[in-house]
C-alpha positions in Angstrom: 90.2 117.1 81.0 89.0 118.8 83.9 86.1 116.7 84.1 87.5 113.6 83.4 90.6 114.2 86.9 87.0 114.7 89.0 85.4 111.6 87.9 88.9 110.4 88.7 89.0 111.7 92.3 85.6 110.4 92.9 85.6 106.8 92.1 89.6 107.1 94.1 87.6 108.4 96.9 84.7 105.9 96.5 87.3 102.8 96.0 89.1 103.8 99.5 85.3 104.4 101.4 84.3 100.9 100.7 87.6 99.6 101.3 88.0 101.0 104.8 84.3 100.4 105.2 85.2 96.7 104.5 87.7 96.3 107.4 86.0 98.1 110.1 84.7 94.6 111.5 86.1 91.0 112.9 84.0 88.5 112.5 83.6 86.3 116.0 85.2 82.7 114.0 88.6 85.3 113.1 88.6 86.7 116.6 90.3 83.5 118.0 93.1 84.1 115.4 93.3 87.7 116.8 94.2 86.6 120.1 96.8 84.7 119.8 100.1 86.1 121.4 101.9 86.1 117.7 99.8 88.8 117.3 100.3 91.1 120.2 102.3 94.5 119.9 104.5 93.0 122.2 104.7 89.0 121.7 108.1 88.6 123.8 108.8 91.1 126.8 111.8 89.2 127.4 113.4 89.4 123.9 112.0 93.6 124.1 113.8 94.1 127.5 117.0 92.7 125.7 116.9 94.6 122.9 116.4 97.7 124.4 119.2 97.4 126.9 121.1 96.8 124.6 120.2 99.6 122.2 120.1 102.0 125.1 124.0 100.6 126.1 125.6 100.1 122.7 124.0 103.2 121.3 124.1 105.8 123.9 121.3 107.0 122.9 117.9 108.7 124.7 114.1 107.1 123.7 111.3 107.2 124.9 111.6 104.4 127.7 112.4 106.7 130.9 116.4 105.9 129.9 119.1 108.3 129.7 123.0 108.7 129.9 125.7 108.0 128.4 126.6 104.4 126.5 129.0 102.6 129.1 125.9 101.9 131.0 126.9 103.4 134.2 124.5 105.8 134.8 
């Protein structure tokens, strides 16, 4: 039994090396797919700004974008 769970943890550990391993590089014909501003963190600054005034005005809540006070928006 005990043998059998390390030969277990091995091949789990060997499966996730070569699966990380396979993902560590773009090829240069996928990097043009990379780029594209669908895949940004951030695709749409204007529809971000929005949501977070209004999270930060509805919610009255604190995160971590340098707002505080409290949730009339008066601050």
């Amino acid at each position: 039994m005990i043998r059998m769970r390390r030969y277990l943890w091995r091949f789990i550990a060997t499966a996730a090396l070569l699966l990380a391993a396979g993902c560590a590089t773009v090829q240069p014909w996928d990097r043009d797919l990379l780029a594209e501003k669908k895949m940004s963190l951030n695709p749409s600054p204007m529809l971000q700004a929005v949501d977070e005034h209004i999270y930060f005005s509805k919610e009255a809540s604190m995160g971590g974008m340098d707002a505080g006070g409290g949730g009339c928006g008066c601050n």
